[in-house]
C-alpha positions as CSV (number, residue, x, y, z in Angstrom):
1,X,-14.3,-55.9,52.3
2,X,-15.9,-59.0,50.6
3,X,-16.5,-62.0,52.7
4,X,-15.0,-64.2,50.1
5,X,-11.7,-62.8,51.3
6,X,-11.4,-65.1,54.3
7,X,-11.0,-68.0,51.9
8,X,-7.2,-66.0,51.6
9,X,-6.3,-63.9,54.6
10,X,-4.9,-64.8,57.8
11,X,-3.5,-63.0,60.8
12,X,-0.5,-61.4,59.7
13,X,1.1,-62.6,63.6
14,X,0.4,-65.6,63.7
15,X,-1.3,-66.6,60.8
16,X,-3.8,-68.4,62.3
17,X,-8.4,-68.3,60.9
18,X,-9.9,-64.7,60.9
19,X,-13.4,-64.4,62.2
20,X,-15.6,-61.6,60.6
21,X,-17.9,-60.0,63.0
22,X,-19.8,-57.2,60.9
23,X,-21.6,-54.2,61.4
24,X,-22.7,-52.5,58.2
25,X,-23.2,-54.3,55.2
26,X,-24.4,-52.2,51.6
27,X,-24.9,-55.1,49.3
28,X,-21.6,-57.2,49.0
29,X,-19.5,-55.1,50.5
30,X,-18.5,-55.2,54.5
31,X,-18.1,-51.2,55.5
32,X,-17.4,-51.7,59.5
33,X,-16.5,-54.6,61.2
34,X,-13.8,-56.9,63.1
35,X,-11.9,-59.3,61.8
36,X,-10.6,-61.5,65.1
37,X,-8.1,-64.2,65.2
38,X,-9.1,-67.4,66.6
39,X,-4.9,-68.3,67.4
40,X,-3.7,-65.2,69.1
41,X,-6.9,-63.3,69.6
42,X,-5.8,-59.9,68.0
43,X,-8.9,-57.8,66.9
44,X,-8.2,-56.0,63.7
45,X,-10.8,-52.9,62.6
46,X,-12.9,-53.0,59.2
47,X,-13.2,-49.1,58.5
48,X,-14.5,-47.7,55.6
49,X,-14.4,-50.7,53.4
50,X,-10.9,-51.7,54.3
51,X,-9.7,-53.9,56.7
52,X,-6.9,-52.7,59.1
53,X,-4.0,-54.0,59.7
54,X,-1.6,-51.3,61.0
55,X,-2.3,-48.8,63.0
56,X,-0.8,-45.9,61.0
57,X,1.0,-45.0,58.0
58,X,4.5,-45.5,59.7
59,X,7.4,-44.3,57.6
60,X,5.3,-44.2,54.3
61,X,2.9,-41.1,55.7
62,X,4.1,-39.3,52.0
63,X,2.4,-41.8,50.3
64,X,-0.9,-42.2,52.0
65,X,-1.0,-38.1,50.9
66,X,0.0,-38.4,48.1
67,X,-2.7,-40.7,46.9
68,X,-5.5,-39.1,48.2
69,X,-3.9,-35.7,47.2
70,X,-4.0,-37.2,43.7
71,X,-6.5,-39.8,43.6
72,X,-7.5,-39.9,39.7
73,X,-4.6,-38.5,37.9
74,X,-3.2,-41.9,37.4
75,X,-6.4,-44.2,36.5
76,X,-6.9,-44.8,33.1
77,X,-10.7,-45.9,33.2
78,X,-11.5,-42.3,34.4
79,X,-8.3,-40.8,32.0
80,X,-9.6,-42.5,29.2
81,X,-6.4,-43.6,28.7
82,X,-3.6,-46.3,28.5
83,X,-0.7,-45.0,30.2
84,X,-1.3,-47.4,33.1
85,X,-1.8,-50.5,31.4
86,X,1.4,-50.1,29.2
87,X,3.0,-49.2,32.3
88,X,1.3,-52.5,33.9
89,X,2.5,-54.7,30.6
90,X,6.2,-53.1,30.4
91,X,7.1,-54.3,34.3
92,X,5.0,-57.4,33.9
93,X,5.7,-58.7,30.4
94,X,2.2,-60.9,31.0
95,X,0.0,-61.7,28.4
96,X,-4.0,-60.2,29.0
97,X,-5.0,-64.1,29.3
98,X,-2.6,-65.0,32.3
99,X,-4.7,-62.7,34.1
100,X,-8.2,-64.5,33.5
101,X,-9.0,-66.2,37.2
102,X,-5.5,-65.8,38.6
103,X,-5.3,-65.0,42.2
104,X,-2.7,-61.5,42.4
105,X,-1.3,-60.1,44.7
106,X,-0.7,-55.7,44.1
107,X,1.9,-55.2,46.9
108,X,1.6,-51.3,47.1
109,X,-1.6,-50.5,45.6
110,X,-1.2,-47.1,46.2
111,X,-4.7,-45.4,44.4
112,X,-5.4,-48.6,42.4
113,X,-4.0,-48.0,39.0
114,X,-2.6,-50.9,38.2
115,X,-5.0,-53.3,40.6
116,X,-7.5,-51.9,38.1
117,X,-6.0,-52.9,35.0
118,X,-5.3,-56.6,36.5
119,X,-9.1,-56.5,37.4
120,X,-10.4,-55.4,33.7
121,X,-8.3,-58.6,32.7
122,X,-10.6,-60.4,35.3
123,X,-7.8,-61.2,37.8
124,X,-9.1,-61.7,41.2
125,X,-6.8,-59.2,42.4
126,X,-5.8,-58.3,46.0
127,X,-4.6,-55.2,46.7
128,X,-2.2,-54.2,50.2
129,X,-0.9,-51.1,51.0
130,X,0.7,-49.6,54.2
131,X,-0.6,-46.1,54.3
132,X,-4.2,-44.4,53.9
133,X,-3.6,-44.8,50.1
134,X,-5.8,-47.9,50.1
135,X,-8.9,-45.1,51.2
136,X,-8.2,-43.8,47.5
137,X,-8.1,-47.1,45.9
138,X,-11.2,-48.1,47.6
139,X,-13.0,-44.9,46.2
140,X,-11.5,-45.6,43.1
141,X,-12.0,-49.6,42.2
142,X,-13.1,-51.0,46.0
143,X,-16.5,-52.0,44.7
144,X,-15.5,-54.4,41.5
145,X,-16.6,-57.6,42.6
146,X,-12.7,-58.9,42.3
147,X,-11.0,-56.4,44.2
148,X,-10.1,-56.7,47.7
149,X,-8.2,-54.0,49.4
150,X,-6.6,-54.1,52.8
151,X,-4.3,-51.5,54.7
152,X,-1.3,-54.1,55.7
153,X,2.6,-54.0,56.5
154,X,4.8,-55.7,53.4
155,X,7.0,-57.0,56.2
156,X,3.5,-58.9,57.8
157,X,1.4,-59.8,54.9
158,X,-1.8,-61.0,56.2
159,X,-2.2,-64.0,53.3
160,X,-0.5,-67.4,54.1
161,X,2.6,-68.6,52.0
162,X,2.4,-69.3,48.2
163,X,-1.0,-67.8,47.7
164,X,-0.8,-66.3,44.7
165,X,-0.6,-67.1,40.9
166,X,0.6,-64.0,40.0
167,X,2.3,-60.6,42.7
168,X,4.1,-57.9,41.3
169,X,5.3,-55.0,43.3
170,X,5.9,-51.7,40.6
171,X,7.5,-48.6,41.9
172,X,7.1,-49.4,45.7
173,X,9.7,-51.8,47.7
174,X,12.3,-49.0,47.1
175,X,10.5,-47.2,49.2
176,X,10.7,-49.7,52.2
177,X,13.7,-49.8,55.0
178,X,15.3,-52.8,53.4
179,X,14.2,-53.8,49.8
180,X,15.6,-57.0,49.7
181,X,13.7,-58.3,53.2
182,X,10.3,-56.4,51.7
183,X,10.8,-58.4,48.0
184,X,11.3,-61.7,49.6
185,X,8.0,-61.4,52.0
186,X,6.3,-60.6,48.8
187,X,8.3,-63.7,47.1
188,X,6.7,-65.9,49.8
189,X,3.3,-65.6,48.9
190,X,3.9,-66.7,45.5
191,X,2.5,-70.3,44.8
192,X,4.9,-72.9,42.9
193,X,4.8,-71.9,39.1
194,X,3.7,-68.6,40.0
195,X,5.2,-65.2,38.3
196,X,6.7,-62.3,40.4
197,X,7.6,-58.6,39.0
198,X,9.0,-56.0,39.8
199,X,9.7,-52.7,38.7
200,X,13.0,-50.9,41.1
201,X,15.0,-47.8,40.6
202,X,18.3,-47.8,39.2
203,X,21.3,-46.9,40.1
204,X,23.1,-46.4,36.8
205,X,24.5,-43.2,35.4
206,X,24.3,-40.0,37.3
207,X,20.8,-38.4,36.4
208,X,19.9,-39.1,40.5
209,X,22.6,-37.4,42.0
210,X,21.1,-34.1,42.7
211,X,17.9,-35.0,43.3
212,X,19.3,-37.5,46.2
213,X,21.1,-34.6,47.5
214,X,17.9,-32.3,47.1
215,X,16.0,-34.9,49.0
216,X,18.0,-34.6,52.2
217,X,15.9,-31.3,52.8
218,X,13.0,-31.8,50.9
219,X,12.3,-35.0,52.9
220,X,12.9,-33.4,56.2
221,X,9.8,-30.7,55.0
222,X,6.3,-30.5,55.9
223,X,4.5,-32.5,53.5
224,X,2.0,-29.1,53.0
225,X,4.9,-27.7,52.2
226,X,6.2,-30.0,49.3
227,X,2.5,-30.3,48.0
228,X,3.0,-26.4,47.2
229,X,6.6,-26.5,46.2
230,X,6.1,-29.6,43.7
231,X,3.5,-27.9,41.9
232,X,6.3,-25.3,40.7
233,X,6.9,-28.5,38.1
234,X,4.0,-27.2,36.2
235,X,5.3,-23.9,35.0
236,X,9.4,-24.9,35.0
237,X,8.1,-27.9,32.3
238,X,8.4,-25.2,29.6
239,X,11.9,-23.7,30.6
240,X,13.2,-27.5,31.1
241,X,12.0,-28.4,27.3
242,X,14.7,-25.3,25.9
243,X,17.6,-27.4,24.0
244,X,20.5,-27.6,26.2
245,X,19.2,-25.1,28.6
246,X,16.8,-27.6,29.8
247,X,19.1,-30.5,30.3
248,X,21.4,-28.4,32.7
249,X,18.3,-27.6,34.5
250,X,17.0,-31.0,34.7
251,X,20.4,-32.1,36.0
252,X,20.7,-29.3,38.8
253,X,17.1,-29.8,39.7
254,X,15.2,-32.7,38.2
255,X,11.4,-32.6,37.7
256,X,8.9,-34.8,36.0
257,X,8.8,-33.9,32.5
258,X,5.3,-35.8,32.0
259,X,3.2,-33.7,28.9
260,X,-0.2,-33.9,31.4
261,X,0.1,-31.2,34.4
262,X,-1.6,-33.0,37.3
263,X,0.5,-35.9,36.6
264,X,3.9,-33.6,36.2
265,X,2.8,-32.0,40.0
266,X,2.3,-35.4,41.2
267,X,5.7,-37.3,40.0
268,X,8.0,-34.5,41.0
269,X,5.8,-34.8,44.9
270,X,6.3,-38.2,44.8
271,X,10.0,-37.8,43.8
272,X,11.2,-35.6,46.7
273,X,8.8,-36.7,49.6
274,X,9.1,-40.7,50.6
275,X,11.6,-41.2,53.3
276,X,12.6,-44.1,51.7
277,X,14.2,-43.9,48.1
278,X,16.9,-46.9,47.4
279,X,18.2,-47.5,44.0
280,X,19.6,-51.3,42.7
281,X,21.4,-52.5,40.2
282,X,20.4,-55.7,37.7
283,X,22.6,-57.8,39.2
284,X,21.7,-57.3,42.5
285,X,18.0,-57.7,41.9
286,X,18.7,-61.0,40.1
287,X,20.1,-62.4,43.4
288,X,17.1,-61.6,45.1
289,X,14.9,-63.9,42.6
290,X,17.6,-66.7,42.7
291,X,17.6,-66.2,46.6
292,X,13.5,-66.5,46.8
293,X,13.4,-69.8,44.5
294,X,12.3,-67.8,41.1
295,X,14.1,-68.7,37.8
296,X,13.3,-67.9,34.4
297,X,14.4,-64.6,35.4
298,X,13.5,-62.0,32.6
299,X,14.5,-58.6,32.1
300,X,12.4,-55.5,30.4
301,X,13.0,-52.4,28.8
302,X,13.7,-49.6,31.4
303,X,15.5,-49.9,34.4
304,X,14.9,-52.1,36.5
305,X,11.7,-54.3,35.3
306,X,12.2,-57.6,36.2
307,X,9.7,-61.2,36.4
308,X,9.8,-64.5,37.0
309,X,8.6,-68.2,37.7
310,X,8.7,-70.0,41.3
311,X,9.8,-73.2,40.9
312,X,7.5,-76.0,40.7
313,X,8.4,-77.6,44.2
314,X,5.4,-78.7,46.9
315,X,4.3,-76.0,49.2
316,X,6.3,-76.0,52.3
317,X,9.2,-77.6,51.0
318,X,11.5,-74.7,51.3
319,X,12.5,-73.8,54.7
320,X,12.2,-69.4,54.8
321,X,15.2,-67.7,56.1
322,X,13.9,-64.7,55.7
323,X,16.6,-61.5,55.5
324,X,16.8,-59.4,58.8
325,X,14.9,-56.4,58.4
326,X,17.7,-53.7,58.6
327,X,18.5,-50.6,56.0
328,X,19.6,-50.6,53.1
């Protein structure tokens, strides 16, 4: 943790002033401390780098797993490769410069890969995540001076209200107990003006229908257990790319069909494991941005990718009535 951070986080309770008590510094960077709050008086632990938050990884334990399991498949800086950025530009639709000394939110950091793109663009990014994902992410891109990560619930974000320029959340509020509720907590800390994207599953056509009935076993599985059994994508890859052949298979049994091994083994994990998996449709999503004060809603390329603009009303001026955290 960076010091500079208490300019932007509160208590995620009450949201009162965080005092920093630390007790190993290396250079800029606070390894073990406390963060206290001067309101309530909750303690919160700074281990490893990260500031704590939550006490565990809850219902996203897959995830925190996962990311460690797989901690540089998905980075490009150490891929040498793009994939993530065009990923980052296809759900965003933002230009590089809109980046340049923006304050973002990464709700979901997961290992980092896309809180590292936003950094290269010289965002000053800030990166949450439930589970011990955020111990990858911290290997991976803690140190750049405009990263800060923290291990935090979407539901109690520790940064005030309409904090942030810029927030996307790509691939992760599916994964929550109630989408909608997690999208407009993220919505919340979006300043007036702001941008917010998304990037949800879809649930068009019927490509997902046995792998949502796969995943009423494969989630109830020891996670050891699916770690061994996903890496079966690796081999199968070749039988699933046989004309016609391979589309029945892929049907009965889907897999990721990604060319790169690692990342095949890692997609089909992450595919099976979360207990969480919702899927949306356009119109539904669109409410949500309606709901939260966003218009100039846009829609991208590959379902569902979605951004757009707070409107330009004083902070505070919206009474939140937040939606009751229940299940999809």
């Amino acid at each position: 943790m960076k010091a500079s951070a208490l300019n932007v986080v509160v208590c995620p309770l009450c949201k009162d002033e965080l005092a920093l008590q630390p007790r190993s510094v290396n250079g800029g960077e606070i390894l073990e401390g406390t963060l206290t709050c001067a309101g309530c008086g909750k303690a919160y632990p700074i281990t490893r780098g990260v500031p704590r938050f939550v006490p565990q990884d809850a219902y996203a334990e897959s995830f925190g797993r996962q990311w460690n399991w797989f901690r540089t498949v998905q980075i490009d800086s150490l891929n040498r490769s793009m994939v993530s950025e065009q990923a980052l530009r296809d759900a965003t639709g933002w230009r590089d410069e809109e980046y340049a000394g923006r304050r973002l939110l990464d709700a979901g950091v997961g290992a980092g890969r896309f809180a590292e793109r936003a950094a290269a663009k010289n965002a000053e990014v800030y990166g949450v995540d439930l589970t011990s994902a955020v111990d990858a992410a911290y290997r991976n891109i803690g140190s750049r001076p405009n990263v800060h990560l923290f291990q935090a619930d979407i539901f109690a974000l520790p940064f005030r209200e309409e904090t942030f320029d810029l927030a996307y959340s790509i691939g992760v509020l599916h994964h929550t107990p109630d989408t909608r509720a997690a999208f407009a907590r993220v919505a919340a800390t979006v300043k007036p003006c702001g941008k917010l994207a998304v990037y949800l599953y879809a649930r068009y056509g019927i490509t997902h229908k046995a792998s949502d009935a796969i995943r009423t076993i494969t989630t109830r599985l020891p996670l050891s257990v699916m770690w061994a059994v996903s890496a079966a994508a690796i081999p199968l890859y070749y039988a699933y790319r046989v004309p016609l052949v391979g589309k029945l298979f892929q049907l009965a049994l889907p897999i990721s069909m990604e060319r790169e091994a690692r990342w095949r083994w890692l997609d089909t994990f992450d595919w099976y494991t979360p207990k969480y998996q919702w899927k949306y449709l356009y119109p539904e999503v669109f409410r949500w941005f309606r709901e939260n004060d966003f218009d100039d809603v846009e829609i991208f390329d590959g379902p569902i990718r979605m951004c757009g603009k707070k409107q330009p009303e004083s902070a505070g001026a919206r009474v939140r009535n937040f939606p009751k955290l229940v299940a999809s």
